[in-house]
VOFI-807597 format. One line per 3 residues: number of its first residue (from 1); their letters; for each residue x, y, z of N, C-alpha, C, O. Coordinates in pm, whole numbers, plus 50000, padded with zeros to 5 digits. Each point is the difference from the previous one (the first is absolute). Layout:
BEGIN
NUM> a> X,Y,Z,X,Y,Z,X,Y,Z,X,Y,Z; ...
//
This chain:
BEGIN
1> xxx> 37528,80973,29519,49965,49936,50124,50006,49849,49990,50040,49913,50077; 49915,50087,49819,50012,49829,49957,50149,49923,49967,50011,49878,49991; 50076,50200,49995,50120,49952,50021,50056,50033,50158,50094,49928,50034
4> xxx> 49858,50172,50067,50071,49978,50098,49973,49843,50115,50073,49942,50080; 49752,50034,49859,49969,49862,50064,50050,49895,49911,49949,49888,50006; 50134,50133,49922,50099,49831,49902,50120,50055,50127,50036,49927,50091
7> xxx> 50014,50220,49889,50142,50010,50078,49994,49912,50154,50089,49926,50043; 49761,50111,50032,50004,49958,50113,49939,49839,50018,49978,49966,50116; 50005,49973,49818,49962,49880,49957,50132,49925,50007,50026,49909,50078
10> xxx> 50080,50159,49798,50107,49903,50001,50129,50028,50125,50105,49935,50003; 49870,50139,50063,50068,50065,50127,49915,49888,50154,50055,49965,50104; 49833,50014,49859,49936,49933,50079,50023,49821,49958,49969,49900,50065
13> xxx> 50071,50108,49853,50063,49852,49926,50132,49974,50047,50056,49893,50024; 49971,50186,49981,50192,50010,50004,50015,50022,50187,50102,49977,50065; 49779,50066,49986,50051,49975,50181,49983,49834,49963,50086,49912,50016
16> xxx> 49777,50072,49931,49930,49851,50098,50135,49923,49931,50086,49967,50081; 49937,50005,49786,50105,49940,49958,50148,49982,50120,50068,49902,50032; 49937,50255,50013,50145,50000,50106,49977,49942,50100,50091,49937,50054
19> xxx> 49751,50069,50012,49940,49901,50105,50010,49861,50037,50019,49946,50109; 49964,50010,49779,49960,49903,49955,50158,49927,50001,50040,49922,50087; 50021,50115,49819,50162,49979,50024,50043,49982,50151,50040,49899,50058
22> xxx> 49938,50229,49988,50013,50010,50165,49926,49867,50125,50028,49953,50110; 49867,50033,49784,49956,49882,50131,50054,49888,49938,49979,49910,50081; 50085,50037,49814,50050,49882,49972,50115,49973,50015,50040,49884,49990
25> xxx> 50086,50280,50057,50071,49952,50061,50036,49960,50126,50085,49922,50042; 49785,50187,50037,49965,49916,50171,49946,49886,49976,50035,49928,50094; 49892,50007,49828,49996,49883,50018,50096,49871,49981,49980,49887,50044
28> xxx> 50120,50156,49884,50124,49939,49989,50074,49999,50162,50044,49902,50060; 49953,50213,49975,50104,50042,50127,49929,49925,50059,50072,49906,50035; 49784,50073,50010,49946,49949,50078,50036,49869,49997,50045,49955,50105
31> xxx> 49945,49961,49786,50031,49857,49964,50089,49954,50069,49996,49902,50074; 50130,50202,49894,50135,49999,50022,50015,49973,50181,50060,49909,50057; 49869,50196,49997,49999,50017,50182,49975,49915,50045,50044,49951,50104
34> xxx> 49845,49996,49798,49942,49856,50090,50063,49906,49943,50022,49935,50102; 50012,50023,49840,50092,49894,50009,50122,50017,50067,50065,49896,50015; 49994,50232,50040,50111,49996,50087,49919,49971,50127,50029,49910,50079
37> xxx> 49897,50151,49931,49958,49982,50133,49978,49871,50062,50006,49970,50119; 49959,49941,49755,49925,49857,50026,50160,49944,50061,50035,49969,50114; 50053,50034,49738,50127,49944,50075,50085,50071,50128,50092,49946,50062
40> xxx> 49880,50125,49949,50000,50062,50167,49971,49931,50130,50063,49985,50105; 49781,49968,49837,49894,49935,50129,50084,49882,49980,49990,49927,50098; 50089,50025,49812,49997,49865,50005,50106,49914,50052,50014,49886,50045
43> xxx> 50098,50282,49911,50165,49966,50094,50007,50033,50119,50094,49975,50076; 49774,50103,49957,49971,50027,50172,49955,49879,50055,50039,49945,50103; 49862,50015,49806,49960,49874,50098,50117,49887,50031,50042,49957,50107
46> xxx> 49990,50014,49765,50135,49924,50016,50066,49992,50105,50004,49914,50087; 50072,50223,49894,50115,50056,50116,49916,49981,50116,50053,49921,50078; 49830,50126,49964,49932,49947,50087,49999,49902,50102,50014,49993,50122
49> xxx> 49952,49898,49738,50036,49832,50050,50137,49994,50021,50040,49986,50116; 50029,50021,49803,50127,49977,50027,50103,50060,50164,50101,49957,50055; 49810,50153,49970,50017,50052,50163,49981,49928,50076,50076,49959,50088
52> xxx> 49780,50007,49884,49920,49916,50096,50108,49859,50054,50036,49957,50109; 49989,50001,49736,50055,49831,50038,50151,50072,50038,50060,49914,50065; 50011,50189,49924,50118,50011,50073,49991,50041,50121,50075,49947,50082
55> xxx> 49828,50160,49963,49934,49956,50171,49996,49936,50073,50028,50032,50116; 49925,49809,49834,50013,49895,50059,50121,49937,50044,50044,49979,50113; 50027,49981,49702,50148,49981,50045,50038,50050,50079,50045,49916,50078
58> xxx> 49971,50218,49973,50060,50056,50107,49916,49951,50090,50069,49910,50048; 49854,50087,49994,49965,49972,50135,50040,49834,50021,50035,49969,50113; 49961,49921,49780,50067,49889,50029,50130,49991,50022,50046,49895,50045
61> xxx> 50046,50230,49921,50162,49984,50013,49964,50043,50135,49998,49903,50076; 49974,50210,49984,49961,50109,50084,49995,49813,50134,50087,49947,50069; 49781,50022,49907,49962,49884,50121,50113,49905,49994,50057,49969,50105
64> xxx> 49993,49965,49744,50168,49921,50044,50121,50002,50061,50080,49921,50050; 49900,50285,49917,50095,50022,50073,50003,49989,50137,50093,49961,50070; 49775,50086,49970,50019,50015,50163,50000,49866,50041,50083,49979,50089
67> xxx> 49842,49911,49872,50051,49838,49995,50138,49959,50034,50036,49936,50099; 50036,50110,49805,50141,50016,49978,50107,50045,50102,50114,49964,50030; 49790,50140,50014,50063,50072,50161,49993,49906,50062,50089,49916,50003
70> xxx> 49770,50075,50081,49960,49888,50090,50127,49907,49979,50100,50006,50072; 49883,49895,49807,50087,49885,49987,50147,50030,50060,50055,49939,50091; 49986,50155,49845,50154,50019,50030,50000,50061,50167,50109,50024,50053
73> xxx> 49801,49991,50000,50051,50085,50190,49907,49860,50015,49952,50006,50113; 50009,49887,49829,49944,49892,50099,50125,49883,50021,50028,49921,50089; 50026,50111,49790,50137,49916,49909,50132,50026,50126,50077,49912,50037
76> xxx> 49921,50231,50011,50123,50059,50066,49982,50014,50152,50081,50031,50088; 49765,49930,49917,49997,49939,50171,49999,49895,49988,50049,49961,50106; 49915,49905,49804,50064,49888,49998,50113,49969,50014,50026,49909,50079
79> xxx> 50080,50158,49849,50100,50056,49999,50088,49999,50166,50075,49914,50047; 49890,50188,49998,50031,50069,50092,49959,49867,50105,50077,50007,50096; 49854,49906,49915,49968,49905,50110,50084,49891,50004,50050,49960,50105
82> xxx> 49973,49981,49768,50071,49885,49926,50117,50038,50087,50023,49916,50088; 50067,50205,49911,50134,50090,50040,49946,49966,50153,50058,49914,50066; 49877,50127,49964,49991,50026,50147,50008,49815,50077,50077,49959,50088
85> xxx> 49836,49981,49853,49993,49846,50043,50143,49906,49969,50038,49901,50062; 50043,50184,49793,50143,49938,50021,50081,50027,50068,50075,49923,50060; 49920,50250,49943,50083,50000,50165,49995,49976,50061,50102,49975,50065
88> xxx> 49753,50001,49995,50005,49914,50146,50044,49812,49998,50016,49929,50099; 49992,50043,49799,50019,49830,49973,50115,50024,49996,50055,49897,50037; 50050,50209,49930,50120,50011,49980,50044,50034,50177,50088,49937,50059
91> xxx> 49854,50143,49986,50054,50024,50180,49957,49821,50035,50093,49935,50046; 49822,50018,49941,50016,49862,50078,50114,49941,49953,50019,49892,50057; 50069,50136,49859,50130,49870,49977,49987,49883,50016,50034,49941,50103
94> x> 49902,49996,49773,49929,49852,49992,50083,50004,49971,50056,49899,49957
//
């Protein structure tokens, strides 16, 4: 009897031992996750910002452009008057 409690002794050694193994390689994996994860949070935030400030850009090309409109149909009724006031200086035959 006294040898089946050494048998179950060193059987009870040999889980906690595999345990033990077992939680030090989740704690590795774990290490491992979180530090991906960290650099995760960090190229999200990034990319983030980097949305953010290309958002803007667009909305400053976005407002130049329509600037740009304006200018050019304010440009082509200028345009269009300049034409109209030489033809008529041209029917008077100065």
């Amino acid at each position: 009897m006294a040898g089946s409690g050494i048998i179950n002794l060193d059987m009870l050694e040999e889980k906690i031992t595999k345990a033990a193994e077992h939680i030090a390689r989740l704690k590795e994996e774990n290490s491992r996750l979180e530090r991906i994860n960290k650099e995760l949070k960090e190229k999200f935030d990034s990319l983030y910002i980097k949305n953010e400030e290309l958002t803007r850009e667009l909305e400053i090309l976005r407002t130049e452009g329509q600037q740009r409109g304006d200018f050019d149909k304010t440009r082509e009724e200028i345009k269009g008057k300049v034409e109209e006031m030489l033809a008529k200086l041209d029917q008077l035959d100065i």
